[in-house]
C-alpha positions in Angstrom: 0.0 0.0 0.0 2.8 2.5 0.7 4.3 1.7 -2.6 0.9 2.7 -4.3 0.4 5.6 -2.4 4.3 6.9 -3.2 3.4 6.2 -7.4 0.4 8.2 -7.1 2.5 11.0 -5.4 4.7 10.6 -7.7 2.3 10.7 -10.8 1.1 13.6 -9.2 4.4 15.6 -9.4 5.1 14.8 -12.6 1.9 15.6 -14.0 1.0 19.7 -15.1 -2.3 18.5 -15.1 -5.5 19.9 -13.0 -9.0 19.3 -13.3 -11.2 22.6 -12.5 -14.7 23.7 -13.5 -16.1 23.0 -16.9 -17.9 24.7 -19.7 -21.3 23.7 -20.9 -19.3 21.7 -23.1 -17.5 20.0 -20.6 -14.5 22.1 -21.1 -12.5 23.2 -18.5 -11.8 26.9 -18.1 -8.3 27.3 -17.6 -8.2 31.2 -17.0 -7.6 31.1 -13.1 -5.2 28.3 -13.2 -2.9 29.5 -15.8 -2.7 32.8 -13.7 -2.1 30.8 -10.1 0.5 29.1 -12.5 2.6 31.5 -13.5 2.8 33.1 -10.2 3.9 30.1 -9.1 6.1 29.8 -11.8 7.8 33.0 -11.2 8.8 33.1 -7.6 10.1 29.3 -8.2 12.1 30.0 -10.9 13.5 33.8 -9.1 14.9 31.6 -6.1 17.7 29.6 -9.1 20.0 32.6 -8.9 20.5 32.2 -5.0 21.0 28.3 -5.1 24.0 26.7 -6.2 22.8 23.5 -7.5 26.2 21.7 -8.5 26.4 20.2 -5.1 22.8 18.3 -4.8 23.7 15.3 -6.7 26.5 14.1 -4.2 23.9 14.2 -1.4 21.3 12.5 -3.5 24.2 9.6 -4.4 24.7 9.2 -0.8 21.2 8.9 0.4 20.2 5.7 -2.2 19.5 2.8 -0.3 21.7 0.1 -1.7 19.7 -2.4 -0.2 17.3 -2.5 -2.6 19.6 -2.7 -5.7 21.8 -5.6 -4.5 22.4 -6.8 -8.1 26.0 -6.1 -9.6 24.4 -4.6 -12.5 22.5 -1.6 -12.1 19.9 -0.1 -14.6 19.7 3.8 -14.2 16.3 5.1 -16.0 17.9 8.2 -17.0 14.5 10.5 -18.4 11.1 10.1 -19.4 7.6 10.5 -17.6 5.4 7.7 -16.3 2.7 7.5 -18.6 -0.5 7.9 -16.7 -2.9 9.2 -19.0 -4.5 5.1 -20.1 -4.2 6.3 -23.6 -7.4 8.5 -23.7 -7.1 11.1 -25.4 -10.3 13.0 -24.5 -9.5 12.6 -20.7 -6.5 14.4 -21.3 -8.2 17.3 -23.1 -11.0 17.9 -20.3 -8.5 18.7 -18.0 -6.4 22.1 -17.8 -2.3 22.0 -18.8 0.4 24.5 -18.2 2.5 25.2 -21.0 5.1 26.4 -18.1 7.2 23.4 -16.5 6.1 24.3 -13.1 7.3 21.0 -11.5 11.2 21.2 -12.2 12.1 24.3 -13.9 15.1 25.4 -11.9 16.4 21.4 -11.1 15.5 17.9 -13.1 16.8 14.4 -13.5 18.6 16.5 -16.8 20.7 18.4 -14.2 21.0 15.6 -12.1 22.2 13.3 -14.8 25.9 14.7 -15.7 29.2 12.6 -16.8 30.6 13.0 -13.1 27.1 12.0 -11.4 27.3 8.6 -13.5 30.9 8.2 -13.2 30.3 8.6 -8.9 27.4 6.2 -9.1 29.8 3.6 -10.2 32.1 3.8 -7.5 30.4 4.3 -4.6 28.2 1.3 -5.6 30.6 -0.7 -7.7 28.2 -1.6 -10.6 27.9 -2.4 -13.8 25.7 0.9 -14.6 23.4 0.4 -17.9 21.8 3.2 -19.6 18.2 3.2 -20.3 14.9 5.8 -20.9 11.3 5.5 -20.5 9.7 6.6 -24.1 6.4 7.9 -22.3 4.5 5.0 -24.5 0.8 4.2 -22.5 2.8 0.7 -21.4 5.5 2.7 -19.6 7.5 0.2 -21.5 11.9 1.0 -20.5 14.3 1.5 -23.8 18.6 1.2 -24.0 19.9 4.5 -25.0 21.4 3.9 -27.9 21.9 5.5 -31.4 17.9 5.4 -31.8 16.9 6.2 -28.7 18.3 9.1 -27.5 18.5 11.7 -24.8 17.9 15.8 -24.8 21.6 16.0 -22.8 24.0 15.9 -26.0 27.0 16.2 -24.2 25.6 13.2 -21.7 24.3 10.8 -24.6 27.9 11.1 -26.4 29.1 10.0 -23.7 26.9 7.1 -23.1 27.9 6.3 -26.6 31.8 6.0 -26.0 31.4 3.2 -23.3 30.9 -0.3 -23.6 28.4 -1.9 -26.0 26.1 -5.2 -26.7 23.5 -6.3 -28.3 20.7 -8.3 -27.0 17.7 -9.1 -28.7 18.5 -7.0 -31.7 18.7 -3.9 -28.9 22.0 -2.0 -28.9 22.5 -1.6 -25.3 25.2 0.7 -23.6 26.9 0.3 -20.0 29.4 1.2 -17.9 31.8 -1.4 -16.4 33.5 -1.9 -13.2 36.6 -3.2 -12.8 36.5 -6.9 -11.7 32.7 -7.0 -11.9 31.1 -9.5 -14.1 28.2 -7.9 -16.8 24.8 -9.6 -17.3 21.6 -8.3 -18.5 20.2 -11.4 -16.9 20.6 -10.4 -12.8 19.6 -6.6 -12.9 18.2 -3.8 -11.1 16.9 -0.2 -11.6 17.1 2.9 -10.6 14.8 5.9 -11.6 14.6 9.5 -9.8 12.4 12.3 -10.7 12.9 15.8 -9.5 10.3 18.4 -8.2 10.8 22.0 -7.4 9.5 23.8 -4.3 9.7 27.1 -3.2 12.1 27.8 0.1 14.7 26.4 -1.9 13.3 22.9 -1.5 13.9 19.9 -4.3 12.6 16.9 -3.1 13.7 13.8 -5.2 11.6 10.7 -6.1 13.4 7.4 -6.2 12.0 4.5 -7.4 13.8 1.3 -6.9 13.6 -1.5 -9.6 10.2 0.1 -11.4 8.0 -2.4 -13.1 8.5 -5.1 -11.1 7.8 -7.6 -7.9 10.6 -5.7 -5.7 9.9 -2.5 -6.5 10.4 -0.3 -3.9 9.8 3.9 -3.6 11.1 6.6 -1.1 10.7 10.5 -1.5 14.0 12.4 -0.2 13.8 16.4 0.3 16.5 18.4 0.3 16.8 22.2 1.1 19.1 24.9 0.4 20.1 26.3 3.9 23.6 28.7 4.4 24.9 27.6 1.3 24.8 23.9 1.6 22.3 21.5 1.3 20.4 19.9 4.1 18.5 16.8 4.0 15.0 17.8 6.0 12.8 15.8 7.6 11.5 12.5 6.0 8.2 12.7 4.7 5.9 9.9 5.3 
């Protein structure tokens, strides 16, 4: 039940989405929340200059739980959103969408994601680490990044492209070795973190622990900007 509980939170975050008060035709008028939007937006995004963000990802590395990733061979979901929309089209049009990113404007898994936050994930928990993306399809089906399926972070994805490669069922796959530890695609687990904004200089970060399957496991850590460090506040429940 907790685990269910965290995915909805999590779906929540991720989502711009918000039903309000409809038309006769069932339309939603959007006017208010567009305006509550982007005054939201704006004293979010005026806090970035004060912050110093370079710093978050070591904290982040240090607070994942290696318990639940025991598996030599670690699978980090680098981007993508859960899809949570069933397909339906017209569900997704009676409801009211920001054309602002009002969930992680100032801080994402984009930021988080850099050559030396992959490189650190290695060592400290001395995996193979495997590269791959959600597409966002309606079966939240997980992809290898490869020279088809790519990521927005150019610099990142070449990169990904220099290490080690494979091929397993006609997938190009990518990874990242680790001296003296043996590779297989057979004895896995994930990672996947998601990244909200709040205002007080707040980020909390979504982890979600081999997603899609029987072990899966969630936590939500939240991190604040205090003195010019980062403090890890009080666990949320």
């Amino acid at each position: 039940m907790k685990n269910l509980t965290f995915l909805f939170l999590l779906i929540s975050m991720l989502s711009f989405a918000q039903r309000k008060s409809k038309d006769t035709l069932g339309m939603p008028d959007c006017t208010e929340f567009y305006r509550e939007g982007k005054i939201y937006y704006d004293k979010l995004t005026a806090e970035k200059n004060n912050i110093d963000y370079s710093t978050l990802s070591k904290y982040v590395l240090q607070d994942i739980n290696l318990k639940n990733i025991p598996s030599d061979n670690l699978i980090i979901i680098m981007t993508g959103i859960i899809n949570n929309t069933g397909g339906c089209a017209f569900d997704y049009m009676k409801e009211c969408h920001h054309d602002l990113n009002i969930t992680n404007p100032n801080y994402s898994e984009n930021d988080f994601w850099d050559i030396k936050t992959i490189k650190k994930l290695g060592d400290i928990t001395h995996k193979n680490i495997i590269f791959k993306r959600l597409r966002g399809d309606v079966n939240n089906t997980v992809y290898f990044i490869n020279e088809k399926m790519r990521i927005s972070n150019k610099e990142v994805y070449q990169y990904i492209l220099s290490t080690t490669h494979g091929e397993a069922d006609k997938q190009k796959y990518f990874y990242l070795p680790y001296t003296g530890i043996p590779f297989s695609l057979k004895n896995t687990n994930s990672i996947y973190l998601t990244f909200s904004n709040h205002v007080d200089n707040i980020v909390k970060t979504a982890v979600l622990y081999n997603l899609g399957t029987v072990n899966a496991q969630s936590e939500l850590l939240t991190y604040q900007y205090q003195n010019k460090e980062w403090k890890r506040i009080k666990k949320e429940e």
